[in-house]
Structures are given as structure tokens and as C-alpha cells.
C-alpha positions as CSV (number, residue, x, y, z in Angstrom):
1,X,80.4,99.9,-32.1
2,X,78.7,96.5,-31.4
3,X,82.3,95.0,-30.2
4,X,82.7,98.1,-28.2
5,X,79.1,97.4,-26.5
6,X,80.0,93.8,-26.0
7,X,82.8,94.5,-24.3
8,X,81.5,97.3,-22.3
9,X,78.3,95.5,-20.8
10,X,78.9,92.3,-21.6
11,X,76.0,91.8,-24.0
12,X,74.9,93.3,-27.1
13,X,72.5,92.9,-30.2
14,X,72.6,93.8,-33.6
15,X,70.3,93.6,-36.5
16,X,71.9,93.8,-40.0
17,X,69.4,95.6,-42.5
18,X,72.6,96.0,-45.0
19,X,72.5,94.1,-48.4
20,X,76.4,94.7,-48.9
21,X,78.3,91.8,-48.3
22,X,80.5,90.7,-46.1
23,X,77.6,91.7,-43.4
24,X,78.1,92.4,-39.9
25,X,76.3,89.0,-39.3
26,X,79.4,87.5,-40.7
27,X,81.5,89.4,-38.1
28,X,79.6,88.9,-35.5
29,X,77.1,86.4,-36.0
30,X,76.2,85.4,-31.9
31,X,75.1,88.6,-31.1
32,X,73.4,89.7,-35.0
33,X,69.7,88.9,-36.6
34,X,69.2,89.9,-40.2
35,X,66.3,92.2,-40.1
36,X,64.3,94.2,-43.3
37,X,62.1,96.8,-43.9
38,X,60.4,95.7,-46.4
39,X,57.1,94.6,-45.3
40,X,54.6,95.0,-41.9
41,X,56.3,91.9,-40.1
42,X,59.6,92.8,-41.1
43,X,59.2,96.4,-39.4
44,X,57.5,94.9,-36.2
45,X,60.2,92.5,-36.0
46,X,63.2,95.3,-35.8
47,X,61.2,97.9,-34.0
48,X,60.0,96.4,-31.5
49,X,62.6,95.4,-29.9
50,X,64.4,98.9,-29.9
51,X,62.5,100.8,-27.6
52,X,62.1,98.1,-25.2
53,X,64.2,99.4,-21.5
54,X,65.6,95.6,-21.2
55,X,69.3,97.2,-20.3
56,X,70.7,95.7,-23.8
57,X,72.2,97.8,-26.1
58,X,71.1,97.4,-29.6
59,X,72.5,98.6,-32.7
60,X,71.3,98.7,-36.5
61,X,73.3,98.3,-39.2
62,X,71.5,100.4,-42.3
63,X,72.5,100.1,-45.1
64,X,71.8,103.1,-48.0
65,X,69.0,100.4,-49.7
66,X,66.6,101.0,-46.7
67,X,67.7,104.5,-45.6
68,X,64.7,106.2,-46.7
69,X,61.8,103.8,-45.6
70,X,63.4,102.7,-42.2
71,X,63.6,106.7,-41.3
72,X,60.1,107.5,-43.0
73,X,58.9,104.5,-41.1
74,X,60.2,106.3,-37.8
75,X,58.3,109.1,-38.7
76,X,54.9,107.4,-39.4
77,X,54.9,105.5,-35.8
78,X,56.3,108.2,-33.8
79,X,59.6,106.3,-33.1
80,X,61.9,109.3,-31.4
81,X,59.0,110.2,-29.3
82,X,58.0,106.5,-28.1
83,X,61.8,106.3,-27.1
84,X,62.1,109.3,-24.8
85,X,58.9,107.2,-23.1
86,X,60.6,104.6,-22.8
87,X,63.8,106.2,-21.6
88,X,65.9,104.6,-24.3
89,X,68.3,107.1,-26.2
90,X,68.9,106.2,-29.8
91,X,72.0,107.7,-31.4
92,X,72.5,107.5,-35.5
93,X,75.9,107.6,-36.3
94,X,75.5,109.0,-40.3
95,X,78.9,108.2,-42.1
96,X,79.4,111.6,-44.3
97,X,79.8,111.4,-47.9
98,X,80.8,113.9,-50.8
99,X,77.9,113.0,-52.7
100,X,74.2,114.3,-53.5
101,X,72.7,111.4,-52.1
102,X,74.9,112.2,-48.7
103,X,73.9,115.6,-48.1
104,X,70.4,114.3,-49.2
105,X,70.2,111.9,-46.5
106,X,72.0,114.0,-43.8
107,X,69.3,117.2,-44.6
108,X,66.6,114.5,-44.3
109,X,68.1,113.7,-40.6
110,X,68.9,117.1,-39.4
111,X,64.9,118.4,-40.2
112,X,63.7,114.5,-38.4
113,X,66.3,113.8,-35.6
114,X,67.2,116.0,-32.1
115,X,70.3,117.6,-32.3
116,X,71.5,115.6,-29.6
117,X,70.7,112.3,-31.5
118,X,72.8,113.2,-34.5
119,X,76.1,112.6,-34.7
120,X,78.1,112.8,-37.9
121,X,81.2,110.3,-38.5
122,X,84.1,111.6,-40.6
123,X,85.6,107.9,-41.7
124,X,88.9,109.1,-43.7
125,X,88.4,106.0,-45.6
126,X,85.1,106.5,-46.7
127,X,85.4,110.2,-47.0
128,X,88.7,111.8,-48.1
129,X,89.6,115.7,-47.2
130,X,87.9,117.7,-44.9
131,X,84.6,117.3,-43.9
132,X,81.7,119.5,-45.4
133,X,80.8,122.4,-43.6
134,X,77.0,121.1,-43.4
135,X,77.8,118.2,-42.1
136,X,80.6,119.5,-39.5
137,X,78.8,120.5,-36.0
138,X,79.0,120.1,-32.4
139,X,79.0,116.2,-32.8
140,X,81.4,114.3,-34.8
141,X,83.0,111.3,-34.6
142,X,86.6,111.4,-36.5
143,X,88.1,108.0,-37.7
144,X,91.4,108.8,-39.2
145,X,91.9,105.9,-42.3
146,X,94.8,103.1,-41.9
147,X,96.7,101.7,-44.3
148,X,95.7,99.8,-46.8
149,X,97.8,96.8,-45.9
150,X,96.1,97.0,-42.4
151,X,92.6,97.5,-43.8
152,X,93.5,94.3,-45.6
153,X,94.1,93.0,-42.4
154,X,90.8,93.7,-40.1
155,X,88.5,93.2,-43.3
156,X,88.9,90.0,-42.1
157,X,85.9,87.9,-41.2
158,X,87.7,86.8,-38.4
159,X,89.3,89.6,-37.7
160,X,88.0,91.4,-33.7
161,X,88.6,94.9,-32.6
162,X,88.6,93.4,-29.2
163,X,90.3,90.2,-29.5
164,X,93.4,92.6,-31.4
165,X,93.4,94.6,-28.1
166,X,93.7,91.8,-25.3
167,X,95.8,89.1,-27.4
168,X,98.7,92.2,-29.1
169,X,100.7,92.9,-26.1
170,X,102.6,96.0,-27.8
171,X,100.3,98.9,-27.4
172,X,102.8,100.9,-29.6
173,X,101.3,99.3,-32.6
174,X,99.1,101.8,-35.5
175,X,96.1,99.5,-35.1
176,X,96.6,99.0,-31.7
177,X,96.0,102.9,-31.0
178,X,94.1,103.3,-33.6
179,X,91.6,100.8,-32.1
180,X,91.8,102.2,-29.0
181,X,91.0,106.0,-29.4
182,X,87.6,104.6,-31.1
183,X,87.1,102.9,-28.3
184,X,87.6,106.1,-26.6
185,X,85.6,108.2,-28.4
186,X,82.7,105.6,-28.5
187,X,83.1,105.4,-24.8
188,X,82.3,109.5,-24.7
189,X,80.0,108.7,-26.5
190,X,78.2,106.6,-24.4
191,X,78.7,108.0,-21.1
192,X,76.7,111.3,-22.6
193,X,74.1,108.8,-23.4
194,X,73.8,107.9,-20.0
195,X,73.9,111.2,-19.3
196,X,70.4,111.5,-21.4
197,X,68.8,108.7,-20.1
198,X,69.5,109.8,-16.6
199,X,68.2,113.3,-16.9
200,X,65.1,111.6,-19.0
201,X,64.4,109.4,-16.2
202,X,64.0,112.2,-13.6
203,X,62.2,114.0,-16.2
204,X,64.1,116.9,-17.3
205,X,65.1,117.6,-21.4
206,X,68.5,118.2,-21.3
207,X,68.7,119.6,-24.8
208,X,66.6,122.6,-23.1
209,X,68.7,122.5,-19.9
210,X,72.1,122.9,-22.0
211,X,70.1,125.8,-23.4
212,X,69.2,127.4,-20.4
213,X,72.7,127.3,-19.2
214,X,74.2,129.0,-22.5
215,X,71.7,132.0,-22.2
């Protein structure tokens, strides 16, 4: 998603709040700042800088450590609300799981986040079979798994999404494709994220306009 952003507008910034190594600052360590929630400062310091309007997308990398304080923070400072006043539309993209501590997160999510700021991401990697049915609704991002040989291969450190796409001239390539329908999909994405903002800007909730126009 970051080297999707970069290459869409240019600019981007990330803060890694993920223990697990290697670390997105190691992929992408011009546009990433390490970033904790683990006391006062360290909160200030990541949240302030998300709902500033400053036409640069951000994007967090949680990791499961600080899942539960970094959304229970949210909660506590009124984060979704302060966004919609600032016009900035955050998106969590929640990585399913079989496991209790999956469904535990994702129930904690659906009861805190809008609908429309939900979206669930079946990675065939990380998540084998189909997806369960709690998790599967109106928005889901599908990433089908590759090979292990080419997992191997963009595990790399070095490895870019978007230097793969402009430097491998034969588009019939697995990885090739396979890098550009997430592209695609992360570019539907966030076209119906400028839809939000647009339709926040002039004041209108769209969640309850969609809703008028079902009924």
C-alpha cells in the first residue's frame, strides 16, 4: 500500500509500530518513521500527524503487539470523529486470521469502526481456505498467495513492487499480474476514498446517503 501511494501521488509516509522483523522501515526506509504506543509522547508523536489535511497520505503499519492500545487509544481521544473534522478518511485494512485472537480483534473493530472504514483482506498466504463468514462482507480485499519460490523472491529487502513493474518488460509474468491487480484493487480503493472525502467536504455522510438510496 505505501509503494502504491508513492507512486500514485508522488509522496507518502509511513510509521512502523510493528516489532516483527524485517520492518517496513527496512523496505522503505525514505518515506518510514518508527513510531510506538507505548507512552504519552509516543502516542502524540503518531497521532498527530494523521489527521492533519496536509494532502499526504499516511499509512501505519500495526503490528498485533500494539493492536489493542493503539485502537483503545482511538477511542479515548475521539480519533474517527476528529478525522471526519478534518476531512481525512482513515481506512484499516485488518488481515483475517483463523484464530481466536482474529475474530477477537475483528469483533473489537466492527463494534468501534464505520462500516465504510473497515475493510477485511483475505491474504491466501496468511490465511488458507475460504474466508470466515464473519469476516466476509461488502468490503474485502482478496490477495491470492504466490509461490513460494516467488515469495522468496519479493521478501527481499530490496525487493519494490514498483520498481518490478517499470524495470520487467513482460507483463505476462505471475508477479507481474499479480502486482498489478493489487495495484488495481488498491486503486478502487482509493478512488472510493476520494469519494468520502469529497462528499465530507460538502458536508453530506455518505454512509447515510448509500442508505437512502437502498430504501
Amino acid at each position: 500500500m505505501s509503494e502504491f501511494l508513492l507512486l500514485k501521488n508522488g509522496t507518502a509516509l509511513s510509521f512502523d509500530v510493528n516489532l516483527k522483523e524485517p520492518s517496513l522501515l527496512d523496505y522503505l526506509p525514505n518515506i518510514t518513521e518508527t513510531a510506538d504506543v507505548i507512552d504519552t509522547y509516543g502516542k502524540m508523536q503518531l497521532m498527530d500527524p494523521l489527521i492533519i489535511h496536509d494532502r499526504v497520505a499516511k499509512v501505519i503499519d500495526l503490528g498485533f503487539h500494539a493492536f489493542d492500545e493503539f485502537f483503545r487509544m482511538c477511542e479515548e481521544i475521539g480519533f474517527m470523529k476528529e478525522t471526519a473534522r478534518c476531512y481525512v478518511a482513515p481506512i484499516i485494512l485488518f488481515v483475517a486470521g483463523a484464530d481466536r485472537i482474529s475474530f477477537r480483534g475483528y469483533e473489537m473493530l466492527r463494534r468501534r469502526i464505520p462500516p465504510a472504514s473497515l475493510v477485511t483482506v483475505h491474504n491466501e498466504f496468511v490465511l488458507r481456505g475460504e474466508l470466515p463468514e464473519a469476516m466476509d462482507g461488502e468490503r474485502v480485499l482478496r490477495i491470492p498467495a504466490l509461490p513460494m519460490f516467488l515469495k522468496r523472491y519479493i521478501d527481499r529487502v530490496s525487493f519494490s513492487f514498483t520498481g518490478y513493474l517499470r524495470n520487467e518488460k513482460d507483463w505476462s509474468t505471475e508477479l507481474h499480474q499479480w502486482i498489478r491487480r493489487n495495484y488495481s484493487m488498491f486503486r478502487d480503493l482509493d478512488s472510493s476514498v476520494m469519494l468520502r472525502k469529497a462528499y465530507r467536504s460538502r458536508g453530506t455522510d455518505i454512509d447515510s446517503l448509500r442508505y437512502t438510496r437502498a430504501t
